[in-house]
N, C-alpha and C positions, 0 to 999 in steps of 0.2 A: 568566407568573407569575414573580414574583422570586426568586431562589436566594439569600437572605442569606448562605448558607456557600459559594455558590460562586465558588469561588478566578476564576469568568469574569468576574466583576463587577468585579475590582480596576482593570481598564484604564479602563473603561469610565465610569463613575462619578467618579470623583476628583477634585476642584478644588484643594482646600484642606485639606493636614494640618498643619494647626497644631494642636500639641494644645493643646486647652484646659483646665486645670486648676479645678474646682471651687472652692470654699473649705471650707477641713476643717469652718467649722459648718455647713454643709450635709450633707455627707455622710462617717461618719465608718466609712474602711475597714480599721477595727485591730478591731473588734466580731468576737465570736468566731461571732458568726451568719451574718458575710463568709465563712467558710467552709463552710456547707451548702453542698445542692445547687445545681448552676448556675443550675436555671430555678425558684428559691425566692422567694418573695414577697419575700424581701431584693434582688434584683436589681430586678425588675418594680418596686419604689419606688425605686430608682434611672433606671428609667427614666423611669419618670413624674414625679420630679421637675426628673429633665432635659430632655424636654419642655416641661413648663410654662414653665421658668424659659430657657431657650435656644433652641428651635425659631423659626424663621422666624412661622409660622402657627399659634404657640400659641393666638392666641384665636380660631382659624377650628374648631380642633380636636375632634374628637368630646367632647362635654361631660360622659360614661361612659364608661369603658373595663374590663370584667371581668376582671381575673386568672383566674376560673377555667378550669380546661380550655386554658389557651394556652401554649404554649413562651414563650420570651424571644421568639426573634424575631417570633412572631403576634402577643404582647404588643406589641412593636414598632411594626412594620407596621398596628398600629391606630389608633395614632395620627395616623397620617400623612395629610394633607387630600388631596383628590381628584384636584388636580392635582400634587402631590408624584410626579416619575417620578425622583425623584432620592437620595430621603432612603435611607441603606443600612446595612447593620451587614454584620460578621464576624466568625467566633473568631478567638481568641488566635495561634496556628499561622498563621490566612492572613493575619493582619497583620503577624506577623515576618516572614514568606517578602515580603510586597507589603515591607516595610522594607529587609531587607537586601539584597533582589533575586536571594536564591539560589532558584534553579528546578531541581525535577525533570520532564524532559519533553525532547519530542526535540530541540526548540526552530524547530519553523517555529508559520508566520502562513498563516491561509488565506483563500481568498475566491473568488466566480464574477463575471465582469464580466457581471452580467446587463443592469444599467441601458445603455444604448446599443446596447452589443454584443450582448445578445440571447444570452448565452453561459452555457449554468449545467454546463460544467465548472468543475474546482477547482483553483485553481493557489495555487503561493506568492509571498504577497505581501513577506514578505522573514524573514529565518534568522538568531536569536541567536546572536551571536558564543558559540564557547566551548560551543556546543550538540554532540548528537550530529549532524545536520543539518549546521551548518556545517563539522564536522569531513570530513563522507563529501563535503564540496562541493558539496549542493546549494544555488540562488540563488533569488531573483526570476524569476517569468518560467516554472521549471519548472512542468507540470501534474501531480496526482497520478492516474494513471490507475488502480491497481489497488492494491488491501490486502489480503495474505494471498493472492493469487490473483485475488482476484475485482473486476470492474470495476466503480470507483468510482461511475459513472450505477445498476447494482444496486444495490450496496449502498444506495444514497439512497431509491431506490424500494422496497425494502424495511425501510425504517427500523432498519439496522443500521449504517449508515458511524459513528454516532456510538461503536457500543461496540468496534468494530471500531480505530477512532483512539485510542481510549483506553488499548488495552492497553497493558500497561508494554514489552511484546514484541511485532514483527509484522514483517512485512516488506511494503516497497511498490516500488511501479514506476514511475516516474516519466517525461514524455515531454518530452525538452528544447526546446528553441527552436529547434535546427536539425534538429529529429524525429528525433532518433537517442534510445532508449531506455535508462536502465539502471534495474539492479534492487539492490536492497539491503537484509539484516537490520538492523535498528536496535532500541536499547535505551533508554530512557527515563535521562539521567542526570542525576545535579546538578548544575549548574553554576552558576557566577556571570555573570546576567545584564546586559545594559548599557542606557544612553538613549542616547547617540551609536551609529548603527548603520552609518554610516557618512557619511565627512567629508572634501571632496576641493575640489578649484580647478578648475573647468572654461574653459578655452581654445579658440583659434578649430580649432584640433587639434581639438578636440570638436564645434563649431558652425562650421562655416566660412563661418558668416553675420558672424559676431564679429569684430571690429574685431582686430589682430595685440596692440592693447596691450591687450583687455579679458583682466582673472581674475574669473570668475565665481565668488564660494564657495559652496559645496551641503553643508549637513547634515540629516541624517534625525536626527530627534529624536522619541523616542518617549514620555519620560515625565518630566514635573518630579519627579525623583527627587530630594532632598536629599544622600542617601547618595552619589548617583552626579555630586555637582555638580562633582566634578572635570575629568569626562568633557566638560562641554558648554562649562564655561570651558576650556579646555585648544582644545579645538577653537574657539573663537571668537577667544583670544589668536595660534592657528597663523592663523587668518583675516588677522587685523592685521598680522603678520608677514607676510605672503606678499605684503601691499599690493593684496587684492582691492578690486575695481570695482564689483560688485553681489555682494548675498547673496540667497541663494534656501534660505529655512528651509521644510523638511518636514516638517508636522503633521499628514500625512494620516492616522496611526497613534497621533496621541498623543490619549489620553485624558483627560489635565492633573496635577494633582499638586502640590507644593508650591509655596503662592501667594508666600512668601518669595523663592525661588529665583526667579519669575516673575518677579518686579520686577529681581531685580538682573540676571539674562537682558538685562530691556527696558534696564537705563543701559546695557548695554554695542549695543547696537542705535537707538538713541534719537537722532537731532542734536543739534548743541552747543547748542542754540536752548531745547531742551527742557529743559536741565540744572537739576536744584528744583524743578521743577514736578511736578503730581500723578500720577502713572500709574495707580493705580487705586484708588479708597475701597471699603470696605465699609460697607454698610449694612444694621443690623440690625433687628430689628422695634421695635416704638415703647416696649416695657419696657425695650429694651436697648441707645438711641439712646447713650447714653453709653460704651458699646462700638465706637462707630464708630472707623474709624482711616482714618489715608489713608496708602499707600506714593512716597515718591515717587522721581522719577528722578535716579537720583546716578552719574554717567559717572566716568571713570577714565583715565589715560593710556591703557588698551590699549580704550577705548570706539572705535567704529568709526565711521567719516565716510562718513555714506550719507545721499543725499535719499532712498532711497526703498529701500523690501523686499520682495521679494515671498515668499509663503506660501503655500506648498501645501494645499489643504484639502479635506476630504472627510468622510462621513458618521462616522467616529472621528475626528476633530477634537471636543476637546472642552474648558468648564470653563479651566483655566488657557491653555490653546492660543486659545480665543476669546478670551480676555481680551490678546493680544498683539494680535490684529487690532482689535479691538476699543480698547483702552486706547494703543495708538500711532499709530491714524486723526487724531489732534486735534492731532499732532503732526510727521507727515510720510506721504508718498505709501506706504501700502499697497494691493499690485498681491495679494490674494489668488485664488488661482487652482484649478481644482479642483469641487470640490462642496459643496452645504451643509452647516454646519458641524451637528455632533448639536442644539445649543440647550442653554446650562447655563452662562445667566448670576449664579447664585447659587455657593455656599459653605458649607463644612459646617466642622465643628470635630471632630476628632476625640477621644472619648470614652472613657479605658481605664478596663476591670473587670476585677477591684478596682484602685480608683483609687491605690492608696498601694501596688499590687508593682511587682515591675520589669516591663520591657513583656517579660520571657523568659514571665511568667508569667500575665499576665493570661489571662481567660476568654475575654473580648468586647471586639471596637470599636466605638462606636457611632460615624454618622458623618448626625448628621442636617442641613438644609440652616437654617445661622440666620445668613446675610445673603447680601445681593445687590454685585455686582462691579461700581462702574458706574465710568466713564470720567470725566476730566476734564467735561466737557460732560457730567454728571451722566447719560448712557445706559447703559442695562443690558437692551435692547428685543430681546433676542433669544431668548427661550425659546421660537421653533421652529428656530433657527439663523441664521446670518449669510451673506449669497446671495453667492456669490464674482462678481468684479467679470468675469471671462472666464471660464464655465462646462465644464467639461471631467470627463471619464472617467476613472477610472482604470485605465491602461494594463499590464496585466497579463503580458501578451504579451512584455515586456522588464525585462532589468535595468535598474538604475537608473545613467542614463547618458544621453548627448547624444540618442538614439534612443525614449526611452520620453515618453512623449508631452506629460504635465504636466510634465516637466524642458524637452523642448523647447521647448515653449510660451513656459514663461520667458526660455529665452534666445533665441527669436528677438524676443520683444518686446524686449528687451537691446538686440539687435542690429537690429531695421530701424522699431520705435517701433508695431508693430502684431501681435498674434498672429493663430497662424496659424489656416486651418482645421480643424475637425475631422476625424482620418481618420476612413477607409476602415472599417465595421463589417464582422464576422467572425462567417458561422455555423456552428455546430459539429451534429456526428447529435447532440448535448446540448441542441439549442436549444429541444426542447420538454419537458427535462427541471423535476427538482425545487427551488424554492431551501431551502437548509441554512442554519442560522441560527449564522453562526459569529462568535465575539466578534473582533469586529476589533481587533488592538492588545494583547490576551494575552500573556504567554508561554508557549507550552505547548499543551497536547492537552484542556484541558478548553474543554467547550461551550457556549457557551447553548443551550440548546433551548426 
């Protein structure tokens, strides 16, 4: 079932925040009726005429939709045609916090390697800078064994690990990588979260497959945040600078995000060959063909000299992150590598209520999907996901480093022109435990369930 209010859904879901601004004769939000209540038949024809008039699949749409008896987001959610797994709203509150990127929570990411490894322990898949987590030093790689005392395989089986993780207070226990234990109080706090999670030059020091002159650059990028576009050019310009040899971008966590910021991501990753040309159109439904737009690829001195990229990908891979493998395949050698992508070849435009406050104050976001992302070679064919070209696992077991398995991968293809095998799979007394439905690429302690 969909959580419209839940703060889990922001990673996960997101392509495209471009707001889109109505026209004031459409919908006029200075009426002193903008001010009832939230879920008033004044929003609900808001919705419905944003729907009609912007939706992807306005004319596939249910041809009745009753106001009565429905909150906003049921109102919502009624609209939406059968195969829409994407169309999504949120209050006011969870759209600032997804804005500014200040998070309350401890700030890990979790996950079980079941796919391969057969493994439904919980480990951290990686720790918001600036979080309580990062602060106490926990990484990648640790497992969560125990909350509050009790061992994390119970709690699952008891269908309490989730209210358990949620408390704003608790302490857990954690089993490091070289099996040595510790234990720690922790407290839920706010902090200012980031999209670069981390961003480094790997060397034959690191692979000693690696040629003595190759710099490999490695960034973990987690979310086309607007806000945070400092962070990902900053690390791309340190790239330049450093005169790396191959880039290896980390989307395995990203959920996408602002399609703006995508594009100008792609000029500085793009060949000089590509320079003008299209990097991705949007295409909208056939009322609103005249809304189409194409972004194209505009390089820069500090654009970077690569035939080829490879990209880490996996089941949150999503939406603006596909659209990089995707919209720069027409244009040079992407080695994507990993698992397949979630599928969310489309775009949504985001929707504020009331449309004329500031965004401190709005109600609602609407964020429904009204155009598709396609590529130069006019492709957009991937609404179950994009199949990576060397299929691999995610390596849980290690920080992120020459050792952990999708980073390896890439650089011994780097280094001897073929990857490698798949390791060695690892059973755990967990392997005939439960899987938890944890939102991959969050920040924070809330769930999907």
């Amino acid at each position: 079932m969909k959580k419209f209010f839940s703060s889990s859904l922001i990673a996960v879901s997101l392509v495209c925040l471009a707001a889109f601004a109505f026209s004031s004769c459409i919908f006029d939000s200075d009426s002193k009726e903008e001010k009832i209540d939230k879920d008033s038949t004044v929003v609900k024809n808001f919705v419905d005429q944003m729907m009609k008039q912007f939706y992807y699949w306005a004319d596939q749409m249910p041809s009745s939709v009753t106001m009565n008896n429905k909150s906003v987001e049921e109102y919502f959610t009624a609209h939406l045609v059968k195969k829409d797994r994407w169309s999504w709203m949120m209050n006011g509150l969870s759209y600032n916090s997804m804005e500014t990127g200040i998070s309350t929570s401890y700030g890990f990411h979790l996950a079980q390697p079941i796919d391969y490894f057969k493994d439904y322990d919980v480990y951290i898949t990686y720790v918001d800078k600036n979080s309580p987590l990062a602060k106490a030093g926990v990484t990648r790689g640790w497992q969560l064994t125990h909350i509050a005392g009790t061992d994390v395989a119970t709690l699952i089986k008891n269908d309490r690990f989730y209210d358990e993780i949620g408390k704003t207070s608790n302490s857990f226990t954690f089993k490091k990588p070289d099996g040595t234990s510790a234990d720690m109080n922790l407290s839920q706090t706010s902090f200012q979260s980031n999209s670069v999670t981390l961003s480094k030059v790997f060397t034959a020091a690191d692979c000693d497959k690696l040629s003595k002159s190759a710099k490999v650059g490695y960034i973990l990028y987690t979310s086309f945040n607007s806000n945070m576009k400092n962070e990902i050019l900053s690390a791309l310009n340190k790239m330049k600078s450093d005169g790396i040899t191959d880039l290896i971008l980390d989307l395995r966590y990203n959920g996408g995000g602002d399609l703006d910021l995508c594009a100008e991501i792609a000029s500085y990753l793009a060949p000089a060959t590509a320079d003008g040309k299209v990097f991705v159109t949007l295409s909208h439904n056939l009322a609103n063909k005249k809304e189409d737009k194409s972004y194209n690829i505009k390089r820069t001195g500090n654009s970077l000299n690569l035939g080829r990229l490879f990209i880490i990908t996996g089941k949150g891979t999503a939406s603006a992150s596909e659209s990089m493998v995707n919209c720069l395949s027409p244009y040079m050698d992407i080695q994507n590598v990993g698992g397949q992508t979630y599928g969310k070849p489309n775009g949504m435009y985001v929707f504020l209520y009331p449309q004329k406050a500031k965004e401190k104050d709005i109600d609602y976001a609407f964020l429904p999907i009204c155009f598709y992302c396609m590529n130069s070679d006019g492709k957009a064919d991937f609404d179950n996901g994009i199949a990576p070209k060397n299929k691999r696992y995610d390596d849980l077991y290690h920080d992120f480093s020459g050792e952990e398995d999708l980073i390896k991968a890439c650089l011994t293809y780097i280094a001897t022109g073929t990857y490698p095998e798949l390791p060695g799979t690892k059973a755990t007394k967990a392997s005939q435990g439960r899987e938890i439905h944890i939102d991959d690429g969050f920040i924070g302690a809330y769930i999907k369930k």
